[in-house]
N, C-alpha and C positions, 0 to 999 in steps of 0.2 A: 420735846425737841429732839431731833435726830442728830445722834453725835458719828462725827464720821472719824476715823482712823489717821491720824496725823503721820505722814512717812518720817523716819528720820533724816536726818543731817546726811546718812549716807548716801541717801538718794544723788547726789550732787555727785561725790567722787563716782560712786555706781555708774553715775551717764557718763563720766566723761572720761572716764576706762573704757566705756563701752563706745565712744565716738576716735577716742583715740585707737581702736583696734583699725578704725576703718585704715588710715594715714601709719603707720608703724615705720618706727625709725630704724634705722639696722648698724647696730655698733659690729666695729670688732677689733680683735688685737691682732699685731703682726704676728710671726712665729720665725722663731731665731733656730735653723737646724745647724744643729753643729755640725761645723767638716774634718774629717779624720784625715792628719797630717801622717803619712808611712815613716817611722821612726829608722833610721839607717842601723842595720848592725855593725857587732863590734868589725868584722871580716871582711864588710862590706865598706867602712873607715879603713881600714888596711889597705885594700886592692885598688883606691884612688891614687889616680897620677896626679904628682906635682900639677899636672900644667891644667889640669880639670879642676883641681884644690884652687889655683889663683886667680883673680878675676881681673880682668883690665882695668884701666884707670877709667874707661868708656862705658862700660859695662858697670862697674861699681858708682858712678856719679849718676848712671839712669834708674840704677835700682834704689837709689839714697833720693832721687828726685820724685819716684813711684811711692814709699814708703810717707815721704813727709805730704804728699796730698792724700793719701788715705789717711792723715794722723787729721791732718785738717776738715776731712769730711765728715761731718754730723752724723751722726748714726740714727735713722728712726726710731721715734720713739713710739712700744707696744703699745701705751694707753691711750696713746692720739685718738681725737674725736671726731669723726667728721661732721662740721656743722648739718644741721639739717636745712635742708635747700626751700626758695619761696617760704617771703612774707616776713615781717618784721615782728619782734614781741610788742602787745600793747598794753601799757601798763595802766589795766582798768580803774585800778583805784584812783587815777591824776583823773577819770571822767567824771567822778562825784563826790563830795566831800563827806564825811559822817554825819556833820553837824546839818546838811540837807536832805540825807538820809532822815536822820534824828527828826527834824523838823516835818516833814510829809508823813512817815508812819508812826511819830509819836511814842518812837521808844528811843529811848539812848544809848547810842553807838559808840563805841571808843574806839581803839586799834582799829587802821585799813590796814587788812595784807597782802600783798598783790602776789601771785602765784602761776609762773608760767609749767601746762603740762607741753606742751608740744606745741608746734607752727602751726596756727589755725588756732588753738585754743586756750587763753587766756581769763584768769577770774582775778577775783577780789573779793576777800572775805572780810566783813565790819561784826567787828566783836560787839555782842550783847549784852552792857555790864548788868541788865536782871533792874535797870529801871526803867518802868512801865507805866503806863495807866490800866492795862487790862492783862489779867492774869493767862491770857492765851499766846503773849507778846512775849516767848522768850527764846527764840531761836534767834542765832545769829542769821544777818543778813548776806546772799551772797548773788553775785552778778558774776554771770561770764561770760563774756566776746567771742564767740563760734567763728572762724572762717571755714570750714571746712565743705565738702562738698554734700550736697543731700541734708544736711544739719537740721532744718525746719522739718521734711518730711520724718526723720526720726524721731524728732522731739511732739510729732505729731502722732507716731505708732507708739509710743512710748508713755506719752501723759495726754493725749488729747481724747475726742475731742475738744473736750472740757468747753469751756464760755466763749462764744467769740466776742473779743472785745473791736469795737470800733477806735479811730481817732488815732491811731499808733503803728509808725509802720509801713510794712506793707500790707501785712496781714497779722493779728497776734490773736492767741488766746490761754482764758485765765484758768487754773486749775488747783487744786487742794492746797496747796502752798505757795503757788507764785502766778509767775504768767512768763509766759514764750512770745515772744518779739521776731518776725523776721524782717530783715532791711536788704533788700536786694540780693546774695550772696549771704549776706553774714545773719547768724542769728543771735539773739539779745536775752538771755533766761535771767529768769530776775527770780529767787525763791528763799524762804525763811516766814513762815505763818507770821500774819499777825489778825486782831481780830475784824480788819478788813474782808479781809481774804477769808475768813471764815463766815462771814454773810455773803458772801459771792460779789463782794465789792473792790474790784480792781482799778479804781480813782488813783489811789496812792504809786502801785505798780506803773499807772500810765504817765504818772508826775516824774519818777522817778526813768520809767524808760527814754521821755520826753529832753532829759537831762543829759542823760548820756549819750544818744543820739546827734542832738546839737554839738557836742565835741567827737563825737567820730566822722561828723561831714565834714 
C-alpha cells in the first residue's frame, strides 16, 4: 500500500495568512508633535506696559470660556482602532456541535474554539482528546467560513484538483486531509485526516459540510 505524506496542522493557519494577505487591514497610531511655546525673557518681562500686563474683564471671561472647552474636549486616543469595514464575524463553532462532529467521523471531539482572523474569514477548531477507533484519527478537527473574494479558485491552486465530490454545494472537492466546499461567494474547508479521508472517502466531510450549510442559509 502506498503511504502518502500527511500535511500538518499548519497547513490551516499557512492558507489563511495567505488568504488574509489578499483583504489586509491597515492599523495605525495618531502622532502627538509637540509645539514649542517662546519662553519671555527676564528684559522682555521688564519692558512690558501696565496697560499690555492687564486684561479686561471681556477678554479675561473669553479666554476663561476658551480654556474650560478645551479642558472638556476628549483628546484622541493613539491606540484607537479602526474597525474593519463590510461583513459581520460568524461564529463557526454555533454551526456544529462536537458531539455531531464526534458522531459522523467517529473520533471524539472536546473543546469548540471559534477564532476570528479578519472580515471574511472565520474558523472553528474541535479539539482531538486522542479517542479513536483508528490510529490515523488524531488531528484535530477544523472548519473555516471564507467570504473572501476569489477563495474557492485559490483553494483550488492550492490543494486541488484533488477528488471532485458530487452532492454538496456548488462545487467541492476532496483532498489529502479534507475537502473544499464552495457556496455561492463563500467557501467551506473542512480539514483534519481521519481514516475516511485516507481511502478517498469524503461521506463524513459531506455529512458534516451538509450541517453547516443548513445554518449559513
Amino acid at each position: 500500500m502506498q503511504v502518502r505524506a500527511v500535511p500538518t496542522a499548519a497547513v490551516v493557519v499557512a492558507l489563511a495568512l495567505s488568504l488574509a494577505a489578499c483583504n489586509p487591514a491597515t492599523k495605525s497610531k495618531a502622532t502627538i508633535t509637540p509645539t514649542q511655546v517662546p519662553v519671555a525673557t527676564e528684559t522682555q518681562a521688564d519692558e512690558a506696559s501696565p496697560a499690555n500686563s492687564t486684561a479686561s474683564p471681556s477678554t479675561a471671561s473669553s479666554a476663561s470660556a476658551s480654556a474650560s472647552t478645551a479642558d472638556s474636549t476628549p483628546a484622541p486616543s493613539a491606540s484607537a482602532q479602526v474597525p474593519a469595514a463590510g461583513g459581520a464575524t460568524i461564529d463557526v463553532c454555533s454551526l456544529m456541535t462536537s458531539a455531531q462532529a464526534s458522531s459522523i467521523n467517529g473520533v471524539t471531539y472536546g473543546a469548540a474554539t471559534p477564532q476570528h482572523f479578519e472580515t471574511g474569514l472565520d474558523v472553528c477548531d474541535y479539539t482531538n482528546t486522542g479517542q479513536h477507533a483508528n490510529a490515523i484519527d488524531i488531528q484535530d478537527l477544523t472548519i473555516q467560513v471564507m467570504s473572501l473574494p476569489g477563495c474557492y479558485s485559490q483553494l483550488l491552486d492550492s490543494e486541488g484538483p484533488g477528488v471532485k465530490v458530487a452532492g454538496v454545494g456548488d462545487d467541492a472537492f476532496g483532498y489529502e486531509i479534507g475537502m473544499d466546499v464552495k457556496l455561492g461567494n463563500r467557501c467551506i474547508k473542512l480539514s483534519g485526516l481521519t481514516d475516511a479521508e485516507f481511502r478517498d472517502d469524503y461521506a463524513p466531510d459531506v455529512a458534516m459540510a451538509k450541517i453547516i450549510i443548513s445554518k449559513l442559509s
